[in-house]
C-alpha positions in Angstrom: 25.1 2.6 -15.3 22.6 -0.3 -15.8 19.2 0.5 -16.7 17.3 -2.5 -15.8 18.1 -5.7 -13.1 19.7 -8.4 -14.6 19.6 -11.8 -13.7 21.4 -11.9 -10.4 19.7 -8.5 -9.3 16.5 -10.9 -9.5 17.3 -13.8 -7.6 18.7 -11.8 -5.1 15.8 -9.9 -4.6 13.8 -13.0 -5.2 15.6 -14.2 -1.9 15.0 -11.4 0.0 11.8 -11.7 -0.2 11.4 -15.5 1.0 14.6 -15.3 3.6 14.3 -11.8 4.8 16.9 -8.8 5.0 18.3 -9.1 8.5 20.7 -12.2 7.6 22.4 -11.7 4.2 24.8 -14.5 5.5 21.8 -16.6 5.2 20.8 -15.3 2.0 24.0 -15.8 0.3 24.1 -19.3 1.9 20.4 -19.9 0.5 21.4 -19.1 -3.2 24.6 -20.2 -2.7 26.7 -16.9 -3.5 29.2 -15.4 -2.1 28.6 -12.8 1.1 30.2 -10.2 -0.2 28.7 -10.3 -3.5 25.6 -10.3 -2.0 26.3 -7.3 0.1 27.7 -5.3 -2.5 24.7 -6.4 -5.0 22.1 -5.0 -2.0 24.2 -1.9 -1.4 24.3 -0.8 -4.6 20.6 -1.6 -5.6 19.7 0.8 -2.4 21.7 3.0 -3.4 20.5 3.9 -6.5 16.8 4.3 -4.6 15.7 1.4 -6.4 15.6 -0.7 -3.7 13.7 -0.4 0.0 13.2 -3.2 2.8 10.1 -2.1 5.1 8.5 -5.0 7.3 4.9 -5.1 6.8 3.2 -4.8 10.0 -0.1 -6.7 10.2 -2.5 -4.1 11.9 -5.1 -6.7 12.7 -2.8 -8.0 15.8 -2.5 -4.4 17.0 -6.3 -3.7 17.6 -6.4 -1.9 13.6 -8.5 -2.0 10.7 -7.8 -1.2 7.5 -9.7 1.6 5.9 -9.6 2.5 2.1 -10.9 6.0 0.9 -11.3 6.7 -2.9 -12.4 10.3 -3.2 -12.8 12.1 -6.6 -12.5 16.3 -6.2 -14.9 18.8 -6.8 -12.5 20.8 -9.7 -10.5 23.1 -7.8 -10.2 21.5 -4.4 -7.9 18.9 -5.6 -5.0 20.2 -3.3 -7.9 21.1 -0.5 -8.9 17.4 -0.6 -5.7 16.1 -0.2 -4.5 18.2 3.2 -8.0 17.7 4.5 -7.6 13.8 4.3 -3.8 13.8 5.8 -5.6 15.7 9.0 -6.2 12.5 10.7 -3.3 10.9 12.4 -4.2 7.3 11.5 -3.4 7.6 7.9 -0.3 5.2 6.4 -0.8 6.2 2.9 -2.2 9.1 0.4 -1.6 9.4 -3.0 -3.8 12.0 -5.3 -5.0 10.4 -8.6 -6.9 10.8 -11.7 -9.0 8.7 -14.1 -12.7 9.8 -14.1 -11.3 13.3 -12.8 -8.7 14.2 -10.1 -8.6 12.8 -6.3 -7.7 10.8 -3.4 -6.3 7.6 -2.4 -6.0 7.1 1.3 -5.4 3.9 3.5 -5.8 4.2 6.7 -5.9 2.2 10.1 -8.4 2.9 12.4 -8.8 1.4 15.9 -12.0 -0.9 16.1 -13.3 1.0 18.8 -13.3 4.6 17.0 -14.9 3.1 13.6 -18.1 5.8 14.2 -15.5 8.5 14.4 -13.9 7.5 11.3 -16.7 7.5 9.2 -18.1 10.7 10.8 -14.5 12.1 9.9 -14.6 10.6 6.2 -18.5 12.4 6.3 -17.3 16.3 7.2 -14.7 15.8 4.3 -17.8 15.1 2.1 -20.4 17.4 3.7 -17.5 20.3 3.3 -18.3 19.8 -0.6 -14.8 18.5 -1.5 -15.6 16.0 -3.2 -18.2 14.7 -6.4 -18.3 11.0 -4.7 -16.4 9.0 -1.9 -15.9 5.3 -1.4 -14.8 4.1 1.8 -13.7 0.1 2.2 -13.2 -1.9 5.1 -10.0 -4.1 4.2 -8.1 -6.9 5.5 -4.1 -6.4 6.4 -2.7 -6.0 2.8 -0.7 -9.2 1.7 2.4 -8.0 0.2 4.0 -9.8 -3.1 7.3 -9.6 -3.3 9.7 -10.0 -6.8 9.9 -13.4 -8.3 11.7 -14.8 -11.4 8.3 -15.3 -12.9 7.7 -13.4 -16.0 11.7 -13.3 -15.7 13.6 -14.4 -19.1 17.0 -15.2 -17.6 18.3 -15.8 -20.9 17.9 -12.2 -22.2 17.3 -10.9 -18.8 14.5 -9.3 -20.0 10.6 -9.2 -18.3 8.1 -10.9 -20.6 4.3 -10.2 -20.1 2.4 -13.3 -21.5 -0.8 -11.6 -20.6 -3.3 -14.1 -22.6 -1.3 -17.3 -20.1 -2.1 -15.1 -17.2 -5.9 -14.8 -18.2 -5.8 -19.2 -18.6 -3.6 -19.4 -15.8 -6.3 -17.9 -13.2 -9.3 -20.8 -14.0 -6.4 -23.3 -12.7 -5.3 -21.4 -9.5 -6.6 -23.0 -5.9 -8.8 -21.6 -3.6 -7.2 -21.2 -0.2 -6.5 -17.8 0.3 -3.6 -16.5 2.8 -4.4 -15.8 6.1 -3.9 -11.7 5.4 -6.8 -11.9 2.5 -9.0 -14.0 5.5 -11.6 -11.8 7.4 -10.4 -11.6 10.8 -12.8 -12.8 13.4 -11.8 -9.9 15.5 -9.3 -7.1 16.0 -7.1 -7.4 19.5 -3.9 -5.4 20.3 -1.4 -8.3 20.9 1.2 -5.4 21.2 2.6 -3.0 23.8 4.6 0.4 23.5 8.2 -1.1 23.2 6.5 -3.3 20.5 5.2 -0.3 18.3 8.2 1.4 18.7 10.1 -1.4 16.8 8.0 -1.8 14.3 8.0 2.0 13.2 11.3 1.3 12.8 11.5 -1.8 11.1 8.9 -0.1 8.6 11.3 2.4 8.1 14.0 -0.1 7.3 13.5 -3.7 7.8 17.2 -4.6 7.7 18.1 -2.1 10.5 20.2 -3.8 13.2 18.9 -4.1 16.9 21.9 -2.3 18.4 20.5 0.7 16.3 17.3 0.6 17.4 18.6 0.7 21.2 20.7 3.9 20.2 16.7 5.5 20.4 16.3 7.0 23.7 14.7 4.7 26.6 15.3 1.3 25.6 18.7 -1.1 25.2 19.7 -4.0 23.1 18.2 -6.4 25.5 14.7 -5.1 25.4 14.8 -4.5 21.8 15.7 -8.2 21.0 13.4 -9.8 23.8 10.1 -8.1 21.9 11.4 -8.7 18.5 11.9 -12.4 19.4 8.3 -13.2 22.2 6.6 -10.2 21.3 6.9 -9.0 17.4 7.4 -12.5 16.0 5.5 -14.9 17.9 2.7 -13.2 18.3 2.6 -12.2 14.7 2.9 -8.6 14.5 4.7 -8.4 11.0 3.0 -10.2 8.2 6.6 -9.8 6.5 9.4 -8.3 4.9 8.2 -5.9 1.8 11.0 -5.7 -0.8 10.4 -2.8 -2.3 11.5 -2.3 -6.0 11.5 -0.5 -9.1 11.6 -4.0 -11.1 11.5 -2.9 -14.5 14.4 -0.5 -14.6 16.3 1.7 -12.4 15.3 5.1 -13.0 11.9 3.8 -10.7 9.7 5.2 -13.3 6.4 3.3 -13.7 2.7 3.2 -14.0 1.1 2.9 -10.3 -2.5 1.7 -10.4 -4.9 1.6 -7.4 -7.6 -1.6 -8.6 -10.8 -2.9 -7.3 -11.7 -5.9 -8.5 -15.5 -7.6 -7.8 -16.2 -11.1 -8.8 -19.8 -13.1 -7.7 -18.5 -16.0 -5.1 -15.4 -16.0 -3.0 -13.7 -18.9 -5.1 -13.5 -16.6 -8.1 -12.1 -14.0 -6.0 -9.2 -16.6 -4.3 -8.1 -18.2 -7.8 -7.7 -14.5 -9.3 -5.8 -12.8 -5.8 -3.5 -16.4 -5.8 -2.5 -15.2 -10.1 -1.1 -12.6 -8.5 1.2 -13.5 -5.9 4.1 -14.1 -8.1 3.9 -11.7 -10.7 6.2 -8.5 -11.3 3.3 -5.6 -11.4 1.6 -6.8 -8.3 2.6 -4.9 -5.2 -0.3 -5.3 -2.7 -3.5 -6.8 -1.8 -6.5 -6.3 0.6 -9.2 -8.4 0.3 -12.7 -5.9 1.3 -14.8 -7.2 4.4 -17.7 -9.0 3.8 -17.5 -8.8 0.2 -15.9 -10.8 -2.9 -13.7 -7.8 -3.8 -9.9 -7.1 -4.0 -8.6 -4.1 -3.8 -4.9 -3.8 -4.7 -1.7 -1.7 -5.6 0.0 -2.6 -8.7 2.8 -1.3 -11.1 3.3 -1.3 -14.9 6.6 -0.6 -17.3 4.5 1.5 -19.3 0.8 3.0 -19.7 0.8 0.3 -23.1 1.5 -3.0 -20.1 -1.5 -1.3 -18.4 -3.9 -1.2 -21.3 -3.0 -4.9 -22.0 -3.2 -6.1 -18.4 -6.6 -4.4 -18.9 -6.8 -6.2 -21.9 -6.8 -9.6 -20.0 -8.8 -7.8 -17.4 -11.5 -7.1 -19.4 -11.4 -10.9 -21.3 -12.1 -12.5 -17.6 -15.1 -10.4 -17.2 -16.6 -11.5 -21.0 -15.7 -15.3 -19.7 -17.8 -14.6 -16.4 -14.9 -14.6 -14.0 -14.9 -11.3 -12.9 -17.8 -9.2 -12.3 -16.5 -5.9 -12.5 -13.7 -4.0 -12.2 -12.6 0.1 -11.5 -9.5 1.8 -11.1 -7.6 4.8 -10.4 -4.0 6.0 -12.0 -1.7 7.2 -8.9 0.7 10.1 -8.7 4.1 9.3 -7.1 4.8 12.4 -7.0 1.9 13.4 -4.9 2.1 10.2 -2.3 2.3 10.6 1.3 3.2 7.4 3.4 3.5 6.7 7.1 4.7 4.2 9.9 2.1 2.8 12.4 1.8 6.0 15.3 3.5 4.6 18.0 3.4 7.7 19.8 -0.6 7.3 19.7 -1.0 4.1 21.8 -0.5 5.1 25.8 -1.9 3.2 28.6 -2.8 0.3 26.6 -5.2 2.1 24.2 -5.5 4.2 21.3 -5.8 7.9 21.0 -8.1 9.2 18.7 -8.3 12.9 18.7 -11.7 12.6 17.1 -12.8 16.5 17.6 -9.2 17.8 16.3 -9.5 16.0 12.8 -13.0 17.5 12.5 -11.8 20.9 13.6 -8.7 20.9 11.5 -10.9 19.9 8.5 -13.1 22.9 9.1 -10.1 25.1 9.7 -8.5 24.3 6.4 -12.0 24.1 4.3 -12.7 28.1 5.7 -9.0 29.0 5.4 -9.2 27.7 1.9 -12.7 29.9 1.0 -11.4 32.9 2.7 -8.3 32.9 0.1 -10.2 32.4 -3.1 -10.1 34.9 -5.6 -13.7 37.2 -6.0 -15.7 36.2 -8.7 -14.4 38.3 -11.8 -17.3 41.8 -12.6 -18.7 41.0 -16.2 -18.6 44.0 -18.2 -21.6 45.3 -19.8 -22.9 42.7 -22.5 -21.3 40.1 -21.1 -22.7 36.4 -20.7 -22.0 34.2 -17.4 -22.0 30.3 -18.5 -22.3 27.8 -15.8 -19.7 25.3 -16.2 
């Protein structure tokens, strides 16, 4: 079996993310291959898990802000920290980390009008004394960057990482930003039920096939493909297609990295987030509201493609480009992700079950306390130290 993409693999994948994943008729037409070839080069990459199509809804147009939560553990709560922050329904992503010590990385999307609540809910976790600090970020929609050729060596069909280009390439990037990494002027739901219905399951699978999504109880081809068409697309409900891939070779394995990035005026911040959107480690971006900040979701071959991508990192901030940067290392196999809650929107407006999260959060904190083990007797002569 292979062990890495080779040429073909890439521009397919590279054409699935500018065509889409619903036409591969199109596709093949658009590199000009053959259908079958295509087919059979998309079935087999998913097959081997290496490959994943989920549309990426933009939550702005559904009334939704992004929230980020970066939440180091008190030692020994790790685990306690992690349950408490799935408790609230509006989560799409949690991973637990480590760098500084062990945590949290959480995204959610919170409706405009229950911000208070969120916070308040983000505040128990803290006041329950899980946690040695907490960071909570107000985000645009995350624009996604899909797989180029760029940093692509046809030739040996091998990724090169030219960091010390990349750090010159940034000065000479432009300065208008995508419309994702733009602070929206306001948060509207432009969506209805039938609407968030299809996109859970386009997020699930972005090449899924309308006549499957009728076979769902309540709805029919018809309505399916009349809210795609007026509702999901024109109004601009799906920013777009997230190929999903393991680019560097296909046993998946890799570094993930969650990255905030500060910088001093928004044109610094534009040129660096534009580097980005054609390079192989780069998986996501949010830009933070009302600040020059990025946060983003990247990926590395190695921890050594890390350190040098810090490397270049750390050269932009000696040049004055970058202000300052953090980060956390993620743990795949500690990642929970989610669709948008479809099931939460009735009568044209969110629920937000503000009272259970908070209850819940106490339930588990005293559940947790009841189970720990009794301090240990100290014999006679023995010392207690305070760690």
């Amino acid at each position: 079996m292979k062990q890495r993409l080779d040429a073909l693999d890439v521009r397919i994948l590279e054409g699935l993310g500018a065509y889409g994943a619903r036409d591969l008729m199109l596709l093949a037409e658009k590199l000009d291959l053959n259908r079958g070839t295509v087919w059979k080069r998309v079935r087999h990459l998913s097959s081997l898990h290496l490959l994943r199509l989920h549309a990426n809804v933009y939550h702005t147009n559904l009334g939704l802000k992004k929230a980020v939560v970066v939440a180091w553990a008190v030692p020994g709560k790790e685990d306690l920290l992690f349950d408490c922050l799935r408790v609230n329904d509006y989560r799409v992503y949690i991973s637990r980390s480590f760098g500084v010590s062990e945590g949290c990385v959480a995204v959610y999307t919170v409706p405009e009008s229950h911000i208070p609540e969120f916070k308040e809910f983000v505040g128990e976790i803290e006041r329950a004394g899980l946690t040695k600090s907490v960071e909570l970020f107000w985000s645009t929609c995350f624009q996604s960057v899909n797989l180029t050729s760029n940093w692509f060596d046809m030739q040996s069909e091998t990724w090169v990482f030219p960091w010390d280009d990349w750090r010159q390439e940034v000065g000479r990037e432009g300065t208008e930003l995508p419309y994702t990494l733009v602070d929206p002027k306001e948060f509207v739901m432009k969506g209805d039920e039938t609407d968030l219905f299809i996109l859970k399951e386009l997020e699930k699978d972005a090449a899924i096939d309308s006549v499957d999504i009728a076979k769902k109880p309540g709805t029919s081809r018809q309505v399916v493909d009349y809210h795609y068409k007026t509702h999901v697309l024109k109004r601009g409900l799906i920013e777009n297609v997230q190929v999903n891939v393991a680019p560097f070779d296909q046993k998946g394995s890799s570094e993930p990295v969650f990255l905030t990035v500060r910088f001093d005026d928004g044109k610094r911040l534009a040129k660096f987030a534009l580097s980005l959107l054609d390079k192989p480690f780069a998986h996501t971006l949010g830009k933070v509201l009302g600040e020059h900040a990025l946060v983003a979701y990247l990926h590395f071959l190695s921890r050594k493609d890390f350190r040098s991508f810090v490397g270049a990192l750390s050269g932009l901030v000696r040049d004055g480009f970058v202000r300052d940067y953090s980060f956390a290392l993620l743990d795949f196999d500690k990642t929970w992700r989610e669709t948008v809650r479809h099931d939460l929107f009735k009568d044209k407006s969110w629920i937000y079950n503000h009272e259970e999260y908070l209850k819940q959060v106490r339930e588990l904190v005293k559940k947790a306390g009841k189970a720990e083990k009794p301090p240990k007797k100290v014999e006679s002569g023995a010392r207690l130290v305070s760690s």
